[in-house]
Structure formats: C-alpha cells, structure tokens
C-alpha distance (Angstrom), angle and dihedral (degrees) to the residues before:
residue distance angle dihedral
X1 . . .
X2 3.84 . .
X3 3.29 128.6 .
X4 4.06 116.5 -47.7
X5 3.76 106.6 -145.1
X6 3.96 152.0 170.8
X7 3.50 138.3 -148.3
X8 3.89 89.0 -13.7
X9 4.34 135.2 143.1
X10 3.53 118.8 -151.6
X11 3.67 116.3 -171.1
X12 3.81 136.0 177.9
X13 3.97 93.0 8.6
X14 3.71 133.5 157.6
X15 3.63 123.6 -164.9
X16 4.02 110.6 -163.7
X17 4.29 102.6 167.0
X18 3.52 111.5 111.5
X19 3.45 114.5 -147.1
X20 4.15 125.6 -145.5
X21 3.91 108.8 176.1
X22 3.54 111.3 179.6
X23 4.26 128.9 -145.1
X24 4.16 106.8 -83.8
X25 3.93 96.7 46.5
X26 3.65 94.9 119.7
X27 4.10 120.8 -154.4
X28 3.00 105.3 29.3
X29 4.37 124.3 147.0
X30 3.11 138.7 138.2
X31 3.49 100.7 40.8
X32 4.10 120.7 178.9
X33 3.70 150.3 174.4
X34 3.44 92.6 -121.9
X35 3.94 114.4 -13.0
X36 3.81 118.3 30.1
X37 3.68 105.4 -168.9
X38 4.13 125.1 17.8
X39 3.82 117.3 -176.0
X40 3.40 100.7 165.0
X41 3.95 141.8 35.0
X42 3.85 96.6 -40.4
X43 3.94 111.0 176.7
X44 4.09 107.9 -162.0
X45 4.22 97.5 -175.0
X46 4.14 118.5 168.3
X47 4.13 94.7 -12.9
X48 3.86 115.6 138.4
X49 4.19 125.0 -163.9
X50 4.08 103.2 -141.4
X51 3.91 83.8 165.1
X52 3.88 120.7 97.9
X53 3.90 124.1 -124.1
X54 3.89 115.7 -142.6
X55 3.69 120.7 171.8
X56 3.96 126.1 173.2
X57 4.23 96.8 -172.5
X58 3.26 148.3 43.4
X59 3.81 114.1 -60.8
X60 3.59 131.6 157.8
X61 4.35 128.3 -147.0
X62 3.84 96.6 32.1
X63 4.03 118.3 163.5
X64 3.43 131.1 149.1
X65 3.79 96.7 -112.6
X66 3.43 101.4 14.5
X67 4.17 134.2 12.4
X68 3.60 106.2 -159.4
X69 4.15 120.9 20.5
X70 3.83 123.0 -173.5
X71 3.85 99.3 164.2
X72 3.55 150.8 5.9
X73 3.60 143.2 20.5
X74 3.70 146.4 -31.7
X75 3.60 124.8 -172.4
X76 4.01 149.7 161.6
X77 3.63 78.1 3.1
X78 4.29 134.5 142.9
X79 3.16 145.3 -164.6
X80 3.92 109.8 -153.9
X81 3.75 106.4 179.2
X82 3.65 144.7 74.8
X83 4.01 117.3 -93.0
X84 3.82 114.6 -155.5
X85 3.81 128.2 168.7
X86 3.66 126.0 139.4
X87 3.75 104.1 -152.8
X88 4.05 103.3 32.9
X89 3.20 125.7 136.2
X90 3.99 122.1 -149.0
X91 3.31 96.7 8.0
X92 3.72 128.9 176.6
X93 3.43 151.3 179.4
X94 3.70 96.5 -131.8
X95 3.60 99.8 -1.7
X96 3.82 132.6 26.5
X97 3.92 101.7 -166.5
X98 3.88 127.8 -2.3
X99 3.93 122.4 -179.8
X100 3.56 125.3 149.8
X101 3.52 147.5 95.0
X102 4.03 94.5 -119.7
X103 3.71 88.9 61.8
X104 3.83 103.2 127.3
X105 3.95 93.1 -178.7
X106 3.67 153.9 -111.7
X107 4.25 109.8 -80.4
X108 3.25 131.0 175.5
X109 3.98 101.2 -12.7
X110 4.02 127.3 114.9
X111 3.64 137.1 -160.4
X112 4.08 112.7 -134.5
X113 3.84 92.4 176.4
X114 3.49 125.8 107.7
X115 3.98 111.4 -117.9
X116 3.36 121.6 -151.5
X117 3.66 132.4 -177.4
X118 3.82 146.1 106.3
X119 3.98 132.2 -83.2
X120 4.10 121.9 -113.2
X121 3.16 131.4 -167.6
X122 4.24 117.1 -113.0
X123 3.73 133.9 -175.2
X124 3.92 125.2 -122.1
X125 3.29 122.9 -176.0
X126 3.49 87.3 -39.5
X127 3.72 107.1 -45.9
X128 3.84 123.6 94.1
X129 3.70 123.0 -111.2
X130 3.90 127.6 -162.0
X131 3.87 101.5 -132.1
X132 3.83 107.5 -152.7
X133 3.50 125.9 -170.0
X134 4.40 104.6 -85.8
X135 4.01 108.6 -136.5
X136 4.27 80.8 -153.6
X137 3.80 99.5 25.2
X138 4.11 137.0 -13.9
X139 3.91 94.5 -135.0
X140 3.60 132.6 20.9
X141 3.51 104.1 -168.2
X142 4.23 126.6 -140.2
X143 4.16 95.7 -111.7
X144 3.66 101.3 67.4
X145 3.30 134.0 110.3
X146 4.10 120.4 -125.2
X147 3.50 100.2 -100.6
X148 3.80 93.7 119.1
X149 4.30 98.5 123.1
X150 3.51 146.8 143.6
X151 4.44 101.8 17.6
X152 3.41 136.6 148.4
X153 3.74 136.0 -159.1
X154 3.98 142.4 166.9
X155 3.57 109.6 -139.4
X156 3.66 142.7 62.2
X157 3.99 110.5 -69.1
X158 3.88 125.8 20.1
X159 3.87 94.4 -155.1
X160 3.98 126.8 27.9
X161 3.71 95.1 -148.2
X162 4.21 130.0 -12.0
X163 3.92 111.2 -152.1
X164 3.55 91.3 -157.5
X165 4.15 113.9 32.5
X166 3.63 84.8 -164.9
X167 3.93 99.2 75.2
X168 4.05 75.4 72.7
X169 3.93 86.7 -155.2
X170 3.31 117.9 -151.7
X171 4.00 131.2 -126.4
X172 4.06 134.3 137.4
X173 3.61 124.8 -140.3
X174 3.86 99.4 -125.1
X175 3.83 128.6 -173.1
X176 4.27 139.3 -156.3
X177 3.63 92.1 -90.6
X178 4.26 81.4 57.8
X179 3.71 88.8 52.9
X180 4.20 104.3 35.7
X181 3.53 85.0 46.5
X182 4.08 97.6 52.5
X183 3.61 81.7 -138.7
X184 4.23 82.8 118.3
X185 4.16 93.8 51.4
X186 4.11 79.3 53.8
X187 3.81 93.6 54.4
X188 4.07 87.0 41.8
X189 3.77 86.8 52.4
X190 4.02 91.9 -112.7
X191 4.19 87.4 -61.4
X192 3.37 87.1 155.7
C-alpha cells in the first residue's frame, strides 16, 4: 500500500491517510506512508507522513514513509505518526527493509512516531538474528554504503537489525524537550 515506484524524486510531500488494515486481508507487503515499494533510484527529499499506520496481521516491508527500499535516498524527511502492527515483519519508522548497493542513504530526517511491533527471529548467513522493531528502519541490510547520518527518533532502538555493524549508522535518541524547544529542527538543519 503506497505507491510502488522506480527511478522517481518526490519532494515537498505530505501524506495525511491513515491507514487501519485489519487481520484476514491477505497479500499484503510492502506497506508505506507514502511509497510502498522502491526498486529503483527513489529520492524521498522534505516529505513528512502526518497519517497513522495500524495493522492487525501479519505483513511484511512496513515503514512509515516507505515499506520496502532498494535504492536511493532519503532526506530532510519525517515520519510524524504512530506505527502499530502486531505481526510485521521489518518494520520501521522510516524504513521497513533496505538492501542494496544503490542505497544513497537516510540524512537528516527523524521518526517522532511511536513504533510498535514484535521481534522474529531471521537467518543470516547461517546465524540467527533477533529482528526488533527499528524506530528509523526495521532492516539495514549488509550492501550499503555508510551514509546513514544525522537522525532522530523517540523510542527504544533506531535500527531493528544492521547486517554489517561496520556502516556504524548514525541516529540520536531525541526527546519532547528536543522538539518544543526547536533545538531538534537545529540539529536537522531547519529540514522541516
């Protein structure tokens, strides 16, 4: 759900629809804010999701702007609302899933939403990984390039799972006072 795209920039958007998707909708993934599926060089720049996710079953590829993220860019973006499924997997506050080599990043953008969701257990070459629900994005996959910098979330953990620890990706726990304050639009560089 949301738009499935390639090779696309979307600037200066606002998604408003609030989404409630209740258990026994059937094939469903790749659910997002404002694109559901990207397999190509998708540039999200100054777009904001002001419309609540709510999902009672199990659906895969579910972010707060966008679900499932092959390549490109996100930046000076938000995600405003509150993300709740139950049975998800890779699910994000930004990003659900991201894994490939076009990735340019996620810069300057925050998540403000409250994520909630349950862990699963996932195989990686071999070993098994608790997913947890990612404040910023559900899976950060191992081909990317470290260009992960200057987030913010509320929450507990800014990433569900990172492939490769060495990207070092980079995201602050921030808090009201942050946002009230206007001290967190400073750290964003007034993005918003």
């Amino acid at each position: 759900i949301g738009a499935a795209v390639d090779k696309v920039k979307i600037q200066n958007t606002t998604s408003l629809v609030n989404m409630n998707i209740e258990e026994g909708v059937s094939g469903l993934s790749k659910i997002g804010g404002i694109v559901g599926s990207s397999k190509g060089s998708l540039i999200l720049e100054k777009c904001a999701n002001n419309g609540s996710l709510n999902l009672d079953g199990a659906y895969d590829y579910v972010g707060g702007l966008v679900g499932y993220m092959e390549g490109g860019l996100i930046e000076s973006s938000i995600n405003y609302q509150n993300i709740t499924s139950n049975k998800a997997k890779y699910l994000g506050g930004l990003v659900g899933f991201v894994d490939n080599s076009s990735f340019e990043g996620i810069k300057n953008s925050a998540n403000l939403g409250v994520i909630s969701g349950s862990s699963f257990d996932i195989s990686v070459n071999g070993n098994t990984i608790t997913m947890k629900v990612g404040e910023l994005v559900g899976y950060l996959g191992n081909h990317l390039s470290n260009s992960v910098t200057n987030n913010y979330y509320i929450g507990n953990d800014a990433f569900g799972v990172v492939i490769n620890e060495s990207l070092n990706p980079q995201a602050q726990k921030t808090s009201d006072d942050d946002i009230t304050s206007g001290r967190l639009a400073y750290l964003l560089n007034d993005a918003f």
